[in-house]
LOTI-896703 format. One record per residue: residue in one letter; x negated, y negated, z negated of N, C-alpha, C in turn. Coordinates in steps of 0.05 Angstrom, whole numbers, padded with zeros to 5 digits, always signed. Example, Ala and Ser with C-alpha at 12.3 -4.5 7.8 and 13.67 -1.06 7.14 Angstrom:
// residues 2
a-00264+00114-00156-00246+00090-00156-00264+00066-00156
s-00257+00045-00142-00273+00021-00143-00258-00001-00157
//
This chain:
// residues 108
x-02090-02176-01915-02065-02164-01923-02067-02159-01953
x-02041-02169-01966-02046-02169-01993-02024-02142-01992
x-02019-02128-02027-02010-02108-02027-01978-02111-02051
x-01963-02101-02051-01939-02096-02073-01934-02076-02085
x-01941-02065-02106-01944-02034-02120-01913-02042-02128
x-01891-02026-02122-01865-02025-02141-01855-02001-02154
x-01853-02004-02177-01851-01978-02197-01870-01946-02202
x-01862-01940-02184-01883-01906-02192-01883-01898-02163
x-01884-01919-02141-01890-01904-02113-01915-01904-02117
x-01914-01875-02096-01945-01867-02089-01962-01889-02080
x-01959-01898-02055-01969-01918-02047-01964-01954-02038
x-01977-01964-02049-01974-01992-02051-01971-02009-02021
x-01954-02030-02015-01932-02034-01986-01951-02059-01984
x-01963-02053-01964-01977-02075-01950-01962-02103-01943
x-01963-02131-01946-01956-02152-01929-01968-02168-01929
x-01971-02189-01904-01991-02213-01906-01990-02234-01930
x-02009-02236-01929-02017-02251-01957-02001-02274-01963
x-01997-02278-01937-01979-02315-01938-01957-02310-01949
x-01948-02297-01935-01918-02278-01953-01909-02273-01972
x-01932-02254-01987-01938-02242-02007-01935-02263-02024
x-01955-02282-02019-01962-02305-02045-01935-02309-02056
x-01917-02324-02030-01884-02340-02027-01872-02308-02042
x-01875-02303-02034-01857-02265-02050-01862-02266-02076
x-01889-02275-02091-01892-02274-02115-01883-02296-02133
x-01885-02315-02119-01876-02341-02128-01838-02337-02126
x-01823-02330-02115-01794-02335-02110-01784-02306-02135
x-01806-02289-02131-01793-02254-02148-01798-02274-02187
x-01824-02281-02184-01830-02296-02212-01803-02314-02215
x-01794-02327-02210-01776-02340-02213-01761-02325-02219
x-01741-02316-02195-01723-02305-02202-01715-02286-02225
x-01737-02273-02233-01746-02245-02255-01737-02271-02286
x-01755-02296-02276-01749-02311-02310-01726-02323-02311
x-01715-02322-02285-01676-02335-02294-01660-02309-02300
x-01675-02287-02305-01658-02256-02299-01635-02258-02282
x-01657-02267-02254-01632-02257-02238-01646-02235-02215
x-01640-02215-02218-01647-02187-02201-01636-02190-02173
x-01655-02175-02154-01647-02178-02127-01655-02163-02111
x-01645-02152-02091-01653-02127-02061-01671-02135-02056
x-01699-02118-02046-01712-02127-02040-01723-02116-02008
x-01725-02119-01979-01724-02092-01961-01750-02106-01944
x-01761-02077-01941-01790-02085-01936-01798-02059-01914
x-01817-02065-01905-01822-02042-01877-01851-02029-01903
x-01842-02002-01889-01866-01981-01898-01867-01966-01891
x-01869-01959-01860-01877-01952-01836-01867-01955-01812
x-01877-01947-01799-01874-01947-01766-01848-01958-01751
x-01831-01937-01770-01800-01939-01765-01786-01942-01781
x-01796-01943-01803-01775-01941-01836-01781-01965-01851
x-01758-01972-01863-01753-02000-01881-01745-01980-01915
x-01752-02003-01927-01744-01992-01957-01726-02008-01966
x-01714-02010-01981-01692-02040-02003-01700-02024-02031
x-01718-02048-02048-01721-02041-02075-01706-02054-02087
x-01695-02048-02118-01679-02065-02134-01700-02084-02149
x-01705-02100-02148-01721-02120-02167-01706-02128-02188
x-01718-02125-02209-01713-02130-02237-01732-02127-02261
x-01732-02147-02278-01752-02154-02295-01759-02116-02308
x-01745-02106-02311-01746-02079-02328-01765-02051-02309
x-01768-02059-02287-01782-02048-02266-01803-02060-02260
x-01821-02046-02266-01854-02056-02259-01859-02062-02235
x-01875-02078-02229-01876-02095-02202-01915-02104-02199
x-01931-02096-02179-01953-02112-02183-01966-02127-02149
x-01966-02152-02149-01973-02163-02132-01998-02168-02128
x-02009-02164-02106-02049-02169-02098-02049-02176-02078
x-02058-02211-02083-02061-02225-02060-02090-02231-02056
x-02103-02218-02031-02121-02217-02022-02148-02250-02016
x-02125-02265-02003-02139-02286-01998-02119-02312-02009
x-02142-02343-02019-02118-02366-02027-02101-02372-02010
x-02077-02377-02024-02063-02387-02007-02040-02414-02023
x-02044-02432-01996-02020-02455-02012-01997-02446-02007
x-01982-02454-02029-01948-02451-02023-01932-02469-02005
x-01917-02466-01992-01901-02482-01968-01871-02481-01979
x-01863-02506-01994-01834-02501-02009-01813-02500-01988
x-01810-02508-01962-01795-02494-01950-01789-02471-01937
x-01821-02446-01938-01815-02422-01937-01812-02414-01965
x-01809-02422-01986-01803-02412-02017-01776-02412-02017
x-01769-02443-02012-01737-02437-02012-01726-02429-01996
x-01736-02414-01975-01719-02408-01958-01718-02377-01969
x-01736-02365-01981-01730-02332-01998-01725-02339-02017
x-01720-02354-02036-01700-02357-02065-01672-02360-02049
x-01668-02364-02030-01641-02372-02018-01635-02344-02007
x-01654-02329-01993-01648-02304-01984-01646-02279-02005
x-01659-02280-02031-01659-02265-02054-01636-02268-02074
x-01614-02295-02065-01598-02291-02086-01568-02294-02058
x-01581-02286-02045-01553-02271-02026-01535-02244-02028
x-01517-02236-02009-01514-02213-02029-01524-02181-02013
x-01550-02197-01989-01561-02185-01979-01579-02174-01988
x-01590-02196-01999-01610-02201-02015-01637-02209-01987
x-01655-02205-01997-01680-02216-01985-01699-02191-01973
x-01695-02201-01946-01707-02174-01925-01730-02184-01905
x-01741-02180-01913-01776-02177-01907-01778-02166-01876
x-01753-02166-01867-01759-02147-01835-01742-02170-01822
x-01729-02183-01835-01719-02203-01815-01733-02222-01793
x-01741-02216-01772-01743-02229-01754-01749-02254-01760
x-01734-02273-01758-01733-02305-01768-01753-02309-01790
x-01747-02296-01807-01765-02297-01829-01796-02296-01829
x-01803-02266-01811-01826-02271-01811-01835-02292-01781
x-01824-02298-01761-01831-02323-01752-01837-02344-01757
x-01818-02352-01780-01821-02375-01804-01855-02373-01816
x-01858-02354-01827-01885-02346-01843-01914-02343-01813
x-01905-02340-01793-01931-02341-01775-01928-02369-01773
x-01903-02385-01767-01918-02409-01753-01924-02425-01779
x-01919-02425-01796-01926-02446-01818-01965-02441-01820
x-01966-02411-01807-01997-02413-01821-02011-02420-01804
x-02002-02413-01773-02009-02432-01752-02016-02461-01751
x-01986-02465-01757-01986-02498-01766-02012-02508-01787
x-02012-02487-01811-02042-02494-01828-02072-02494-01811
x-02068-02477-01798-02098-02470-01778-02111-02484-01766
x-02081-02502-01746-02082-02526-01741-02094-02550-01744
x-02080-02551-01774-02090-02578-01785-02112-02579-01796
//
């Protein structure tokens, strides 16, 4: 499990690494076209957060273990980050998407 420090929270929001990587890779982007975006993420048990992402707000990503990028789970959160949902980390589908692809890697 890699980690996401955003702005001046106490504590830093756990997500799997595979994720994380594709999270850093789609937020980088998006941050150098300045385009800002929701960001909603579980950080606990029962509770979800929505951060505003934007270059002007400190952001630090720690990814634990390598990982390759899979451009169809990239584009599928550049597509969910410039919605006007924006990009939610609790969606169901989403993280299905992110287990079987690594499955699929384990696999092969």
């Amino acid at each position: 499990m890699g980690t996401l420090t955003y702005a001046n929270l106490a504590e830093p929001i756990e997500i799997d690494d595979e994720l994380l990587a594709h999270l850093r890779a789609a937020t980088v982007t998006k941050l150098r076209r300045n385009e800002p975006f929701a960001l909603t993420v579980q950080t606990g048990a029962d509770r979800t957060e929505t951060l505003w992402i934007h270059a002007s707000i400190p952001i630090r990503f720690v990814v634990e273990t390598s990982v390759a990028l899979q451009r169809p789970l990239l584009a599928r959160l550049m597509q969910a980050a410039g919605s006007t949902g924006g990009l939610d980390l609790t969606d169901p589908e989403l993280a299905l998407d992110a287990v079987s692809r690594e499955l699929h890697a384990m696999s092969a």
